[in-house]
C-alpha positions in Angstrom: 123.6 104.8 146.1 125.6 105.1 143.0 125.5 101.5 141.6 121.2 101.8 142.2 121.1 105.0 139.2 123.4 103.0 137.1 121.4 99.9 137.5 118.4 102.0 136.8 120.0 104.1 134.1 120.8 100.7 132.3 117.4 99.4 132.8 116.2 102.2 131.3 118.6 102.0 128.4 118.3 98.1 127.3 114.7 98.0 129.1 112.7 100.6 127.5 115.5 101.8 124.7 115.4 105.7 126.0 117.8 107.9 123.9 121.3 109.2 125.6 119.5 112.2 126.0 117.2 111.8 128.1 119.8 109.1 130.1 122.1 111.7 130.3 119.2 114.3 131.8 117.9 111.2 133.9 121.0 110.5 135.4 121.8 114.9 136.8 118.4 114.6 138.0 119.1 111.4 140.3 122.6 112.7 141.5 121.3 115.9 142.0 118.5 114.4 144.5 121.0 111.9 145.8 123.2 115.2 146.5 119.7 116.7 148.6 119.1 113.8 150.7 122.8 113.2 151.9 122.8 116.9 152.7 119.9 116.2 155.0 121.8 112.5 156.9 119.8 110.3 154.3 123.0 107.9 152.9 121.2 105.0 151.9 118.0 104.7 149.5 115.9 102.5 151.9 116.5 105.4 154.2 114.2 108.2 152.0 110.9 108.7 152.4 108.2 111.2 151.0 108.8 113.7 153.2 112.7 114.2 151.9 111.2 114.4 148.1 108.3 116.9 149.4 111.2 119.0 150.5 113.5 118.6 147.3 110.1 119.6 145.4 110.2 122.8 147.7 113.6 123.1 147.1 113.8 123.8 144.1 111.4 126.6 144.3 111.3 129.3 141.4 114.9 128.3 140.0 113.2 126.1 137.4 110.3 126.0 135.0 107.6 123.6 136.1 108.5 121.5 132.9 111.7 121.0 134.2 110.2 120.1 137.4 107.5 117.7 135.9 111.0 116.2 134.3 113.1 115.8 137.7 109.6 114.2 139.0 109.2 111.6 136.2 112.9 110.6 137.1 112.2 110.1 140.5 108.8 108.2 140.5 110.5 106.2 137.7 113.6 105.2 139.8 111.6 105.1 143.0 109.2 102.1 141.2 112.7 100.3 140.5 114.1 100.3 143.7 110.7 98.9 145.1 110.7 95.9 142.1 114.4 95.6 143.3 113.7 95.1 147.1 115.4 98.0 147.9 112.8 99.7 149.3 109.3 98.4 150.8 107.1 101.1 149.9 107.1 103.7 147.0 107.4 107.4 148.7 106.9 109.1 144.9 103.8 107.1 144.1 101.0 110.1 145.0 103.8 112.7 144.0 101.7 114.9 142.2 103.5 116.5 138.8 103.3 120.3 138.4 100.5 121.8 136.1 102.0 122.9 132.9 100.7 125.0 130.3 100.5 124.3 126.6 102.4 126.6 124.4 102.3 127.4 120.6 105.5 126.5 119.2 107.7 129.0 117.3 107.9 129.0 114.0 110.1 130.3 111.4 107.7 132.6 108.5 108.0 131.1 104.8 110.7 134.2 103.6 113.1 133.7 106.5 113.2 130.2 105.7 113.6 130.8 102.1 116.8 133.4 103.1 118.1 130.7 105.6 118.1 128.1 103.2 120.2 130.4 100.7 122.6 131.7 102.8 125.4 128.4 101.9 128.3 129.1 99.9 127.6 126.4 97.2 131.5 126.6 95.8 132.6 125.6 98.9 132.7 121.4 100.6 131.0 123.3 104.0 128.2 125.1 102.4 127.7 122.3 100.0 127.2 120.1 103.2 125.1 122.9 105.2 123.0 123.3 102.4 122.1 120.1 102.5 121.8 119.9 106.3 119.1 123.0 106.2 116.9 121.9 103.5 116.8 118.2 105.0 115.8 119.7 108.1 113.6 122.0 106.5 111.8 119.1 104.1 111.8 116.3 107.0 111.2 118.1 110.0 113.7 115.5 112.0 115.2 116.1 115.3 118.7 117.6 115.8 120.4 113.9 117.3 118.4 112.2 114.3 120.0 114.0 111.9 123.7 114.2 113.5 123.1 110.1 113.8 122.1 109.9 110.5 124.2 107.6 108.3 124.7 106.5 104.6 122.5 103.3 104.6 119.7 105.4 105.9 119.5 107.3 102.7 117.3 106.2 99.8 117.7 109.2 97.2 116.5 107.3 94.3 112.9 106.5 96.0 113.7 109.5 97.8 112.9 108.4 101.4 114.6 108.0 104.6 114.5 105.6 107.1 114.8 107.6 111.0 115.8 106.0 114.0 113.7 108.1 116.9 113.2 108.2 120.5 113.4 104.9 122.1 114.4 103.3 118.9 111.4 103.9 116.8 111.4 103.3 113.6 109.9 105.3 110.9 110.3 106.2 107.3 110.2 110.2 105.6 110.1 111.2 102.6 111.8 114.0 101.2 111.8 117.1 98.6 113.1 117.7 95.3 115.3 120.4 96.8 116.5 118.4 99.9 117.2 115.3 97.3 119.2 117.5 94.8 121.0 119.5 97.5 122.4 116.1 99.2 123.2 114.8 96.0 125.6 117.7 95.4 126.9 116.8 99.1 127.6 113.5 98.6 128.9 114.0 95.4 131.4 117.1 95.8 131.9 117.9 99.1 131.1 115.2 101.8 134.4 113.5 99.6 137.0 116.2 100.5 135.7 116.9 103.6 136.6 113.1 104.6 140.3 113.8 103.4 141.2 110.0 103.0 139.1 109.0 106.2 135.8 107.4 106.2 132.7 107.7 108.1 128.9 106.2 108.2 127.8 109.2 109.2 125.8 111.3 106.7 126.8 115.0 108.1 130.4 115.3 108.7 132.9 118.3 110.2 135.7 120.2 108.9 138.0 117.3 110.4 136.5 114.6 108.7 134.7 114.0 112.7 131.2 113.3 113.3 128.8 116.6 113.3 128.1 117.1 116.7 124.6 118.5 117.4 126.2 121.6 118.7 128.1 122.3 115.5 124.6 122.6 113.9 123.7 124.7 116.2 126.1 126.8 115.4 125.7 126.6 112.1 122.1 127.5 111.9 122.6 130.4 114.3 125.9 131.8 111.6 123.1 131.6 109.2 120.8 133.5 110.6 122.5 136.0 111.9 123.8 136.8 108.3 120.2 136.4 107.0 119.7 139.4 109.2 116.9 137.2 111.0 116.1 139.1 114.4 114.7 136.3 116.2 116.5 133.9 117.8 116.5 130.6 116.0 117.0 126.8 116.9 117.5 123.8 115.2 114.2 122.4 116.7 112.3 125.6 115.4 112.6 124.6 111.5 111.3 121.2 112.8 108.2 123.4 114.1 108.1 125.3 110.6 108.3 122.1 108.7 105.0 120.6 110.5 103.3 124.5 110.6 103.9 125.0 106.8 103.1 121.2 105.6 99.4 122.3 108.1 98.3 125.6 106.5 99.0 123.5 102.7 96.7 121.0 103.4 99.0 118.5 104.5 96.5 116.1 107.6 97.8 115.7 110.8 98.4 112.1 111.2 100.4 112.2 108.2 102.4 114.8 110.1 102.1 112.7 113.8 103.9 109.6 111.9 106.8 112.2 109.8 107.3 113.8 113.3 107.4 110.4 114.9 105.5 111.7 117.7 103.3 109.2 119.8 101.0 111.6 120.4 99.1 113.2 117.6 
């Protein structure tokens, strides 16, 4: 049953170019279903049937959000449609598997003077607030997602014009332009601290750690939540939600929203 997902997880890899992320999610849905069925004598895929993903729906009952359900449902009508283009099974149990109704939210946003005392909470004598300085007010001026900006590397950079060029979800590319203050700030980076921070090493990477390592998307985490916390911010905020106050701030000052659609790199405006 295990060579089927990796089959599938490659397809979708190569295939249809979806990020590690959502590979990695993909993949702890399909064991976890694979873990349901053997539990209930079903060894082999040809062997499922609606009824078994009826009852993993059940199953699941109130543990999870009915977003995370839509997800694990996606990842089974998805592999389900494979295994029936493979041969493996005749018909497609998921095919009327209906998806849980999910309600649209507002998301958070960060106000204008929280942002401000984020973004000046750095130590700017030192290589590590010269380099988180630079990571807030690029997140702040660009609105780019955590994994774009921890995969962000040195030929993706155009200071001068002042532009980037972002690698998104399944590969899609898309350029962003960026502020004064987000220009001047990695310029100091670059210049001053990125340097010792790489010791004698090199990287392509943009954002580095205190090793001279890649910056892992949980190090920013971590870093934004240090900041906020001495910012004396109360609510709890994510990378994602200056991405949200990027896109909310650029609205109310007249900025349109397909301009925003194509900075976001969403598909849907």
């Amino acid at each position: 049953m295990d060579h089927f997902i990796d089959r599938f997880l490659s397809h979708l890899a190569v295939e249809r170019g979806l990020s590690t992320n959502t590979l990695v999610a993909y993949s702890a849905d399909l064991q976890e279903f694979k873990g349901f069925l053997a539990a209930n004598g079903v060894l082999n895929w040809d062997e499922m049937g609606r009824d078994h993903i009826s009852a993993y729906i059940q199953s699941l009952g109130g543990r999870l959000s009915d977003r995370s359900k839509a997800r694990r449902i996606a990842a089974l009508r998805s592999f389900s449609k494979h295994l029936l283009v493979l041969g493996v099974i005749r018909q497609d149990p998921a095919a009327r598997v209906t998806f849980p109704k999910t309600g649209l939210s507002l998301p958070k946003v960060i106000p204008g003077p929280e942002v401000e005392a984020l973004l000046g909470q750095p130590d700017p004598d030192h290589p590590l607030g010269k380099r988180d300085k630079a990571m807030l007010e690029l997140l702040y001026a660009t609105g780019l997602r955590v994994s774009e900006l921890t995969d962000l590397q040195l030929r993706q950079l155009h200071l001068d014009p002042g532009y980037l060029v972002v690698y998104g979800k399944g590969g899609k590319e898309r350029l962003v332009p960026l502020g004064e203050w987000a220009v001047e700030a990695l310029k100091v980076y670059l210049e001053e601290g990125r340097k010792i921070l790489l010791k004698s090493g090199s990287r392509p990477e943009i954002f580095i750690n205190h090793r001279g390592g890649k910056l892992s998307r949980q190090g920013v985490w971590k870093i934004i939540k240090h900041y906020a916390l001495q910012a004396k911010i109360k609510q709890n905020i994510t990378p994602h939600m200056l991405r949200h106050s990027f896109a909310t701030h650029l609205l109310e000052n007249g900025a349109d929203l397909r301009s925003l659609q194509t900075m976001l790199g969403h598909s849907d405006i």
